[in-house]
N, C-alpha and C positions, 0 to 999 in steps of 0.2 A: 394318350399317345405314349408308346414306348422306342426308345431307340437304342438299338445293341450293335457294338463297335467291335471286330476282334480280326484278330491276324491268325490268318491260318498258315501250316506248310505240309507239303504233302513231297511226295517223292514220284518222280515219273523220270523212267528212261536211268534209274541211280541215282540222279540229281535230286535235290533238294528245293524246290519252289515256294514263294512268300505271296501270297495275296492279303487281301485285306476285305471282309465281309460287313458291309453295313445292312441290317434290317431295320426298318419301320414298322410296326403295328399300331394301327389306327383305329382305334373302338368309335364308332358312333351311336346312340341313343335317340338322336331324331334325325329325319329326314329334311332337305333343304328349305322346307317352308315351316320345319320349326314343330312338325307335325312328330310324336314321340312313337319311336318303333316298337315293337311288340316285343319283338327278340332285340339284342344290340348287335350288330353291323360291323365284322371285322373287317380291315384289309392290311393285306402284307403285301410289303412293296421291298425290293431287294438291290443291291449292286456290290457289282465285285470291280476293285480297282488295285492300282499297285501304287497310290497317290498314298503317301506317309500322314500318320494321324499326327504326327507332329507339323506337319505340314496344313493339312488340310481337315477340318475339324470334322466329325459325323453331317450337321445342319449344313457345313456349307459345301462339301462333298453333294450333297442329295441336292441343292440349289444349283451348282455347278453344270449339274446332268438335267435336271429341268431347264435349264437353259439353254444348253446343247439340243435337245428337244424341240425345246422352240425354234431355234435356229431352223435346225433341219426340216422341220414345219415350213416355215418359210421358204427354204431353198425350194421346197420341193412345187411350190404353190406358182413360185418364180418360174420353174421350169415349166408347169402345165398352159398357163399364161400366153409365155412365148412359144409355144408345143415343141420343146428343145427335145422331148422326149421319145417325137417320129423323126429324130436327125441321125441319119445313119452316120456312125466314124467312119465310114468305107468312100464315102463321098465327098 
């Protein structure tokens, strides 16, 4: 596993913009039961946030947003449940 941390800025509208880019790349060699691949199995995983790396480290930045994820997972399970999602705002 690799993880690359960096601050980008770019200019739009003359202004001067700061984000912050975290990538993950994920080599794997076998498959979930342990079974070894032919080829190795990359994946890149991304996020863009304006959370301070002095603040918020790379690991716990990407934990932060799989959490968030899950959350919304939930909300959304919540809502099909109770079918909150045939409720008109008009009524």
């Amino acid at each position: 596993m690799a993880l690359f941390d960096e601050l980008i800025e770019w200019i739009f509208d003359g202004r001067t913009h700061q984000g912050r880019r975290v990538v993950r790349l994920i080599e794997r060699t076998e498959d979930r039961q342990g079974q070894p691949l032919l080829f190795p199995e990359l994946t890149v995983e991304g996020w863009w946030t304006s959370l301070d790396a002095g603040t918020v480290d790379a690991q716990a930045l990407i934990t932060l947003y799989q959490q968030r994820g899950t959350s919304e997972q939930y909300h959304s399970e919540f809502k099909t449940d109770l079918d909150l999602a045939s409720v008109s705002s008009t009524s």
